[in-house]
C-alpha positions in Angstrom: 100.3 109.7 -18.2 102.7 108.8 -15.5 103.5 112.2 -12.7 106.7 112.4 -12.4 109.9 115.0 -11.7 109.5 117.6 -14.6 112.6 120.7 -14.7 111.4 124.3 -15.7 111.2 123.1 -19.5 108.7 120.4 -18.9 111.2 117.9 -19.6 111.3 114.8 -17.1 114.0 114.5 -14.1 115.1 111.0 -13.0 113.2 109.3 -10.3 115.3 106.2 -8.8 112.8 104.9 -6.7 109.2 105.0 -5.1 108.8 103.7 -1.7 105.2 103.7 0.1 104.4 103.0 3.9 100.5 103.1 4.6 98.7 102.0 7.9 95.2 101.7 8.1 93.2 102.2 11.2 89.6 101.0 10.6 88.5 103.4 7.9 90.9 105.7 7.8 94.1 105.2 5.6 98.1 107.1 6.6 100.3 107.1 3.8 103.9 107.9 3.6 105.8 108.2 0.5 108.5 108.8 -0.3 110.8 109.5 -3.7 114.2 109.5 -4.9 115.4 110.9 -7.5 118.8 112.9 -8.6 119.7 115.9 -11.1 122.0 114.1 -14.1 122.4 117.7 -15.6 125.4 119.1 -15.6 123.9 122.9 -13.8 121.8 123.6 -11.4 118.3 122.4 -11.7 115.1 123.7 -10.7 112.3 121.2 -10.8 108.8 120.8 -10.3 106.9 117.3 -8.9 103.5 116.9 -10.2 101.7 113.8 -8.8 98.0 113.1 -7.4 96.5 112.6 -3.8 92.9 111.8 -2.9 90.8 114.5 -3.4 89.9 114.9 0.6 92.9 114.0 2.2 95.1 116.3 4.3 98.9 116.5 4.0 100.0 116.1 7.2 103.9 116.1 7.0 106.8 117.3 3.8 110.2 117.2 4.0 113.3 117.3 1.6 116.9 115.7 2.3 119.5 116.7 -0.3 122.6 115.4 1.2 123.1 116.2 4.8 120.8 118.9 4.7 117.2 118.3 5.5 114.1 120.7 4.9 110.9 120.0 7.2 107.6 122.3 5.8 106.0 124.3 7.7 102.6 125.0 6.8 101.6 128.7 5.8 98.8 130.7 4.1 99.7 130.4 0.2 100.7 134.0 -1.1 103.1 134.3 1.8 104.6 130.8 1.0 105.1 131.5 -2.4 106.4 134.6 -2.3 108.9 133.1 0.7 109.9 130.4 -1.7 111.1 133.3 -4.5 113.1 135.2 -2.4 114.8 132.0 -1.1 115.8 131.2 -5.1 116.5 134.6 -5.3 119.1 134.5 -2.7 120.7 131.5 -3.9 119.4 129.1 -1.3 117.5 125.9 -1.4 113.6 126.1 -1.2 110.8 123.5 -1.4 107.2 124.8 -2.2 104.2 122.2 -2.0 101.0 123.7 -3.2 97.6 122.3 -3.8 96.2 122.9 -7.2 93.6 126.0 -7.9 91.4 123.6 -10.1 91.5 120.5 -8.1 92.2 119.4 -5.2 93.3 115.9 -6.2 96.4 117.6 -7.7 100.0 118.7 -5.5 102.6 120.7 -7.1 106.3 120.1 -5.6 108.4 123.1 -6.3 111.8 121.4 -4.8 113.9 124.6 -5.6 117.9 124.6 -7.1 118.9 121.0 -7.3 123.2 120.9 -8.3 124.2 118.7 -10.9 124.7 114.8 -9.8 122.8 115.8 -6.8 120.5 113.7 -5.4 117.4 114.2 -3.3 115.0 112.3 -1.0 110.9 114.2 -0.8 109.0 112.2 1.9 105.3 113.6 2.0 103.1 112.1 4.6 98.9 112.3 4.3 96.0 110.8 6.1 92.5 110.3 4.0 89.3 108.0 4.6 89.1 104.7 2.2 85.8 104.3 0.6 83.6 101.3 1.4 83.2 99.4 -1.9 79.5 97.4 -2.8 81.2 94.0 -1.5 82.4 95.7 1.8 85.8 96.2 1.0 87.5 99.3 1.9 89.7 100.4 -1.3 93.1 102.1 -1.2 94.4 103.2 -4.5 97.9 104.2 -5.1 97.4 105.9 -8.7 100.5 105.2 -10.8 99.6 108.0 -13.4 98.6 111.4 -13.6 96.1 112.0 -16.4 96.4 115.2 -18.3 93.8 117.6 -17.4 91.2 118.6 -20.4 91.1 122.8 -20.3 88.7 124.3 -21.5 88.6 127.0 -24.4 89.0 130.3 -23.1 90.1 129.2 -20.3 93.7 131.7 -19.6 95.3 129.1 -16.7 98.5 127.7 -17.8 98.3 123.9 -17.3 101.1 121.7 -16.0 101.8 118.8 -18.9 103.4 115.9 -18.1 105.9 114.0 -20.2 103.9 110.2 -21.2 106.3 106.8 -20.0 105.2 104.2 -21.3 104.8 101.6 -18.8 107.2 98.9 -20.0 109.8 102.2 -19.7 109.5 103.1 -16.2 112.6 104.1 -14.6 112.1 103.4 -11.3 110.6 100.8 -8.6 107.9 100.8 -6.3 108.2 99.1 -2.7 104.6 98.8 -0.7 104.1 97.6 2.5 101.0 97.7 4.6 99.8 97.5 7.9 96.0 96.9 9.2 94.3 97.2 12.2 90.6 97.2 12.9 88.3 96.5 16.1 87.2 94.0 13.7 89.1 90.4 12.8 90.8 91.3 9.2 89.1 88.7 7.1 91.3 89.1 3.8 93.4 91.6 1.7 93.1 92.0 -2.1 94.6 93.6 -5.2 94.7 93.8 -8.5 99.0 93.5 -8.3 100.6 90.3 -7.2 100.8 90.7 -3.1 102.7 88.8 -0.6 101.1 86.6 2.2 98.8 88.1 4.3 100.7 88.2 8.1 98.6 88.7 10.7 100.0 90.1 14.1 97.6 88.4 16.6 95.7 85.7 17.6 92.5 87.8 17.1 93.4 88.9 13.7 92.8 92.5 14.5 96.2 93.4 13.1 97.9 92.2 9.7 100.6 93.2 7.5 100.9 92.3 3.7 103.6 93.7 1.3 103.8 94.1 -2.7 105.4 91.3 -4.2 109.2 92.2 -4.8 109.2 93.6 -8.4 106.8 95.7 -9.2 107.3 98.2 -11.6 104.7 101.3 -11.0 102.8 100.9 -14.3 99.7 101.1 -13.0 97.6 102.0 -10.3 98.0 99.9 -7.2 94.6 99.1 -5.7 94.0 97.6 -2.2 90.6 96.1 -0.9 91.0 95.5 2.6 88.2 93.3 4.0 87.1 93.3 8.0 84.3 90.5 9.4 81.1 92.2 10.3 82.2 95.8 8.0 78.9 96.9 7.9 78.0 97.2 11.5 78.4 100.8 13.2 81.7 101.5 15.4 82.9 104.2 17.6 86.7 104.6 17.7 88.9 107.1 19.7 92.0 108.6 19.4 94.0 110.2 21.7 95.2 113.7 21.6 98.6 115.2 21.7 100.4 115.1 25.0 102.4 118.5 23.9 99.3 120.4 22.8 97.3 122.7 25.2 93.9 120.5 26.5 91.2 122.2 25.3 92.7 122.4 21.8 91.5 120.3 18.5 95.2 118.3 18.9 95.0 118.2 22.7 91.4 116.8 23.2 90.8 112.8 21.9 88.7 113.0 18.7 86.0 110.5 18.6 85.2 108.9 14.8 81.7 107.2 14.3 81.4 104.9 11.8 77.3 104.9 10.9 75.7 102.4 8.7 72.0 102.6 8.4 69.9 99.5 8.0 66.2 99.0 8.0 64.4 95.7 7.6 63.3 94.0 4.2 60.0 95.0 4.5 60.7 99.0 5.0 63.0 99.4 2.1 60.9 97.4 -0.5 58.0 100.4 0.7 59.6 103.3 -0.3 61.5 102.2 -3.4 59.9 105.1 -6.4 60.6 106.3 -9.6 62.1 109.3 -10.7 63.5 111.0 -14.1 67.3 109.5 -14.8 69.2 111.8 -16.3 72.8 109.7 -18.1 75.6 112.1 -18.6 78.1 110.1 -20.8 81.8 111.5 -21.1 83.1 111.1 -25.0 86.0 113.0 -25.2 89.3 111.6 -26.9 90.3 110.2 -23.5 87.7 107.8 -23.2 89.0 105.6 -25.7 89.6 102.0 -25.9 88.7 100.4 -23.2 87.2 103.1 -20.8 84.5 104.1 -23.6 83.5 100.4 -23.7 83.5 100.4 -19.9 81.2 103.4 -19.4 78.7 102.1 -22.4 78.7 98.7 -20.5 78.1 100.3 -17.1 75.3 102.5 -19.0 73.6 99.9 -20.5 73.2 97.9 -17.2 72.1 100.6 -15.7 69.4 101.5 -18.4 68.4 97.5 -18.2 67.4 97.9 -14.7 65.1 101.1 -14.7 62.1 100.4 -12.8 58.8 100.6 -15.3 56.9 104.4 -15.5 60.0 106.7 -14.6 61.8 109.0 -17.0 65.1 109.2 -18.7 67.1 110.7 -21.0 71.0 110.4 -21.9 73.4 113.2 -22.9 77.0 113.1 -23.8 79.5 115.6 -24.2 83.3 116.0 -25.1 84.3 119.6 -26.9 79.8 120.1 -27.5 77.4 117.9 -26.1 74.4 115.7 -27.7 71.5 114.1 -26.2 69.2 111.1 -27.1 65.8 112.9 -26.6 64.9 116.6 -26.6 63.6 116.4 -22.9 63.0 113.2 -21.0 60.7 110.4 -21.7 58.8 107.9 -20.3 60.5 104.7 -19.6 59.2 102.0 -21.8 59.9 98.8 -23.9 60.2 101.0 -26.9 62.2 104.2 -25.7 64.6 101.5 -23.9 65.2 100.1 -27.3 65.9 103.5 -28.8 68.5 104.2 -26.4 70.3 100.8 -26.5 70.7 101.4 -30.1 72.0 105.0 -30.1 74.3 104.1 -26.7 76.0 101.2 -29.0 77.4 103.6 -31.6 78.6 105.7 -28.9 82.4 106.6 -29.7 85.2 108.6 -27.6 84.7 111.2 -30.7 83.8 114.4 -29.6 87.5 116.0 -28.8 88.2 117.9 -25.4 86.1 117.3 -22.1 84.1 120.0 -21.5 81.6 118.9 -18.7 80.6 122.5 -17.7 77.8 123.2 -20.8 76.0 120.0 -20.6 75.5 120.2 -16.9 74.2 123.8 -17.2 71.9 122.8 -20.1 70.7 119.6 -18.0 69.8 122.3 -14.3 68.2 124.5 -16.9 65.4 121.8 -17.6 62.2 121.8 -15.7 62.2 119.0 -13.2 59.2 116.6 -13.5 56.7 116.8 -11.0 56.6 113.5 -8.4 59.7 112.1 -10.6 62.8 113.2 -8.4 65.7 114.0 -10.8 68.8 111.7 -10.3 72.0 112.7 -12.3 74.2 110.1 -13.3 78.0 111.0 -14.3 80.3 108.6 -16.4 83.6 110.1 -16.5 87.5 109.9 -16.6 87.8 113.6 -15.2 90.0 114.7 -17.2 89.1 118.5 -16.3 91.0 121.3 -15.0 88.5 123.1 -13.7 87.3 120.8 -11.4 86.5 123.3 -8.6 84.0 125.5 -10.6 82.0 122.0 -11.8 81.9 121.0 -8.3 80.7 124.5 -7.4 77.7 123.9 -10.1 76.6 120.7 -8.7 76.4 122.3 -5.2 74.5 125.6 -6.4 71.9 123.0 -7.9 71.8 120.5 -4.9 68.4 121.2 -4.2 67.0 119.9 -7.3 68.7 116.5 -8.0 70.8 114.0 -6.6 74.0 113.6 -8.0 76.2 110.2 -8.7 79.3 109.5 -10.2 80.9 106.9 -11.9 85.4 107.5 -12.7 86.1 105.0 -15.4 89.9 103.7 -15.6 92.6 104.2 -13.7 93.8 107.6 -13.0 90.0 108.8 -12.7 90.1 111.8 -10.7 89.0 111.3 -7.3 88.4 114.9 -6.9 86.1 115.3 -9.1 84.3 111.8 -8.9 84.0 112.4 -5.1 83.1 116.0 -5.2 80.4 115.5 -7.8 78.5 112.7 -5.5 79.3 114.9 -1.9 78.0 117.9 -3.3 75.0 116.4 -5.1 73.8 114.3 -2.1 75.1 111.0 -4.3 77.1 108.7 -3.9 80.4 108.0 -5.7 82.1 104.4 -7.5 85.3 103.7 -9.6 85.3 101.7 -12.5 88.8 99.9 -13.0 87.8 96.7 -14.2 84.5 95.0 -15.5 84.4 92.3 -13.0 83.4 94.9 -10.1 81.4 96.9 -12.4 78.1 95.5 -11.8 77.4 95.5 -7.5 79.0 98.9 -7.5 76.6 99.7 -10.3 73.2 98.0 -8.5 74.5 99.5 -5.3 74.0 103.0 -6.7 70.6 102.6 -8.5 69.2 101.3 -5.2 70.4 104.3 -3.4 68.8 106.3 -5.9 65.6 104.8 -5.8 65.4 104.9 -2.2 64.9 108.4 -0.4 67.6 109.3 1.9 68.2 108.8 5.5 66.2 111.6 7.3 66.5 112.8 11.1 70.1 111.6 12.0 70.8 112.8 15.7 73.2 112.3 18.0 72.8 112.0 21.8 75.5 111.5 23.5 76.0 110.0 27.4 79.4 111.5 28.5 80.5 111.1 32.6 80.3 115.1 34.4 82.9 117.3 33.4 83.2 116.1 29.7 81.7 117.3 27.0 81.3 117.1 23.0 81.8 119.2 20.2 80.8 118.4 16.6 83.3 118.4 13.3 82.1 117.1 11.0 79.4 119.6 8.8 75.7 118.2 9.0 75.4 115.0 6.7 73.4 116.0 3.2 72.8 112.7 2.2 73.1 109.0 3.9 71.3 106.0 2.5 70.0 102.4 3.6 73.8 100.6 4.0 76.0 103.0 2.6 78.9 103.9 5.2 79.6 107.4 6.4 82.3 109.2 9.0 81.2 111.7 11.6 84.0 113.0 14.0 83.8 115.3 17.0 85.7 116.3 19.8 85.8 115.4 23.6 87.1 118.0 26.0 87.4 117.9 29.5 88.2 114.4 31.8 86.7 112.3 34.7 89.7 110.1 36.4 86.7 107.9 37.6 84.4 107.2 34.0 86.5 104.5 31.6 83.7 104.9 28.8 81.2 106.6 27.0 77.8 106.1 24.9 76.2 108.0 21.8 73.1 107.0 20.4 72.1 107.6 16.9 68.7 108.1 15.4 67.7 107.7 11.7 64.5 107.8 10.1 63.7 106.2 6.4 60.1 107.2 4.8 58.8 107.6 8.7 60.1 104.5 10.0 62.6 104.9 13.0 65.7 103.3 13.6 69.1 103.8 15.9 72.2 102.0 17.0 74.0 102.8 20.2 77.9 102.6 20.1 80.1 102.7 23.5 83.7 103.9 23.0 86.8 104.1 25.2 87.8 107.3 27.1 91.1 105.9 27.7 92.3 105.4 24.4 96.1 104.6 23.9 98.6 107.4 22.7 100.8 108.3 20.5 98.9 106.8 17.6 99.9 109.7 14.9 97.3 111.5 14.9 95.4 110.0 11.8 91.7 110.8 13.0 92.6 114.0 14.4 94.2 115.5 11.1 91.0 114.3 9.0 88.8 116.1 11.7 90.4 119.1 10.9 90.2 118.7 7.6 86.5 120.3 7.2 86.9 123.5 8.7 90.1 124.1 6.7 88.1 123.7 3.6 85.3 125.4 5.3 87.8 128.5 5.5 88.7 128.9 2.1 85.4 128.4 0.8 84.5 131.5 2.6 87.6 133.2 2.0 87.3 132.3 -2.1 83.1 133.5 -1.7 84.2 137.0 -0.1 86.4 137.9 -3.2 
């Protein structure tokens, strides 16, 4: 289903055109969009936007121009900004309400208030978020294109927004994409799965590149970007300046450093500590998944299966409306009970009606881990949920039992869910789009979960007198043998003399040590936007309405 412009009867508004700015900065990824539509009604027309972010990324800026008039947000708690927007509508003026969805965070409602008829209006939303490191290295940007509708579950009393199907040869509107990259690291190449422009790089180092969307495009499907830098997998340290206006001292006045970690450890360590373990297969067949994303997830399935190590367990469950499984509890990994489950995993249909992933996930915690056999919890999924937030909420309440990782199949997979599912179960998270990907990011993710995890990360850090470091980002849960992951803190106070700092970071892996020191810059350039500052923030945010949600 394609998000679009919807007015107070669900019926789809006009959008003229889509235009996207994104600038990437190493890992992290600021996009600015934004949409033009117009009210062909002859009244007044109040109209709701419904369209998808990445699950973790924070909206940093929202305004509305209709005419002359322009609307900047500011950002306030939620009851007070809704009930703000109804007494602005009340009184006959023009409001704009942007709210984050109760069930998942990869969902914004835009409430953009009384439009007039043949009125036309320009919403530019602006939002920073962290591009995952793909098997091959690349870093991946997805522009999704459509908004799937959300599966809700019976009994469930939450009304659910729908959106109006376009098909794609229908689309009313354009899409213009340009990009710009820059990177300590040469840019080696930019891919995508949409005809792209000549790469344009900026200088002679190839630090700094631009690249556009061929002239065109019609937004009929997702827009994926794999931006690839020379040497990705070493560790880097990157600083960004803080705000010139904001108080020193302050999370937007002090520079925020990012660390980029990447653990390695020789051939010889990693081949030691490979083990077993019970693999759990937890196969989405709702009415979604069919066509091509059922044949997907049974391919990525049966690779998987293939490549089981000899004397671990397994068993395979599936679920849409109920749920099924292969064996009563799990077995013992052999020629004959591979067979079994090839067989059954061919007849495997999108047949079993809505996608109801809560039931199967409690009946899978409910059954007695195997001693020595570490339970890892594979999810193959579209996410087409609603309730997102309470299955998240399960995985984490059960973190200490399994390890949890995720597999979105198709475009429009929710990232929400797909990420929450392998951050709160200590995983690790891939997207399926197309089968020629499918098999790295698929190896990639049964070696990290027949490897322990990282153990022992520190931090020590060598600042100049009178500066000193405060940590961000929340401890790291899980962190394996070459997968990436971002750590930021904060640097407060200054020495006019010292130019540069040091931090070194320890990791151990089965008892075996290993660390990588990263100098950075404490003279960083300003006026940079504040990318690495706003996704710094972004954890205690969510830290503070986890608590506030837990205390009702």
């Amino acid at each position: 289903m394609n998000c679009g412009l919807l007015n107070a009867q669900k019926e789809p508004v006009p959008l003229k055109r889509v235009e996207v700015e994104l600038e990437v900065r190493a890992h992290v990824a600021t996009v600015v969009s934004t949409l033009n539509y117009e009210n062909k009604e002859d009244k007044p027309l109040e109209a709701v936007f419904v369209f998808p972010l990445p699950g973790d990324a924070a909206v940093c800026h929202f305004s509305a121009k209709i005419g002359q008039t322009e609307i900047v947000a500011e950002v306030k708690e939620k009851q007070k900004a809704r009930e703000e927007y109804d007494d602005a509508l009340s009184s006959g003026k023009q409001a704009f309400l942007l709210e984050e969805s109760d069930q998942s965070p990869d969902i914004f409602s835009l409430s953009v208030g009384s439009l007039r008829p043949g009125e036309s209006a320009s919403i530019r939303l602006e939002y920073v978020t962290e591009l995952a490191v793909q098997a091959d290295e690349g870093l991946r940007f997805c522009l999704p294109a459509v908004l799937n509708p959300r599966y809700q579950p019976r009994g469930s009393e939450d009304v659910c927004i729908q959106v109006t199907s376009v098909p794609a040869s229908l689309v009313p509107y354009s899409l213009s994409f340009s990009a710009r990259v820059s990177s300590p690291r040469p840019v080696s190449k930019v891919e995508s799965n949409c005809p792209l422009d000549a790469l344009q790089y900026l200088n002679t180092e190839q630090t700094q590149a631009t690249v556009k969307l061929a002239a065109g495009h019609k937004f009929d499907r997702d827009v994926e970007l794999l931006i690839y830098y020379k040497d990705a997998h070493q560790p880097t340290a990157v600083v960004e300046a803080g705000q010139t206006s904001a108080k020193p001292g302050s999370l937007m006045g002090d520079p925020v450093v990012m660390l980029s970690l990447y653990p390695e450890f020789p051939q010889a360590v990693t081949s030691s500590v490979a083990s077993c373990g019970e693999f759990v297969f937890l196969l989405d067949r709702s009415g979604s998944m069919d066509g091509s994303r059922i044949k997907s997830a049974r391919e990525t399935l049966l690779l998987l299966l293939k490549s089981l190590p000899m004397g671990c367990y397994f068993n395979i469950y599936s679920f849409g409306s109920c749920h099924e499984h292969i064996f009563s509890e799990s077995v013992e990994y052999s020629q004959k009970t591979m067979e079994e489950a090839l067989k059954k995993i061919e007849e495997m249909g999108a047949d079993l009606g809505g996608t109801e992933i809560l039931e199967p996930l409690k009946h899978i915690y409910s059954q007695p881990c195997i001693p020595s056999q570490p339970r890892q919890l594979f999810v193959f999924t579209d996410g087409e949920v609603w309730n997102t937030k309470e299955v998240i909420h399960l995985v984490r309440k059960n973190s200490g039992s399994h390890r949890c990782f995720s597999f979105g199949i198709g475009e429009g997979a929710s990232s929400a869910l797909i990420n929450g599912l392998a951050k709160e179960g200590g995983g690790h998270a891939q997207f399926i789009t197309d089968t020629d990907r499918m098999q790295p990011k698929v190896m990639q993710s049964l070696r990290f979960a027949l490897h322990p995890a990282v153990e022992d990360i520190s931090f020590k850090w060598d600042l100049p007198k009178g500066v000193s470091v405060t940590a961000l980002s929340p401890p790291i849960t899980a962190l394996f043998q070459g997968q990436r992951s971002l750590v930021y803190a904060q640097l407060t106070g200054q020495n006019s003399e010292a130019t540069e700092g040091c931090v070194t970071v320890k990791y151990s892996l089965a008892g075996h040590p290993s660390q990588n020191q990263l100098h950075f810059s404490l003279k960083p350039a300003e006026d940079t936007g504040l990318p690495v500052h706003r996704l710094a923030a972004r954890p205690g945010s969510d830290s503070l309405e986890k608590e506030e949600k837990e205390s009702r």
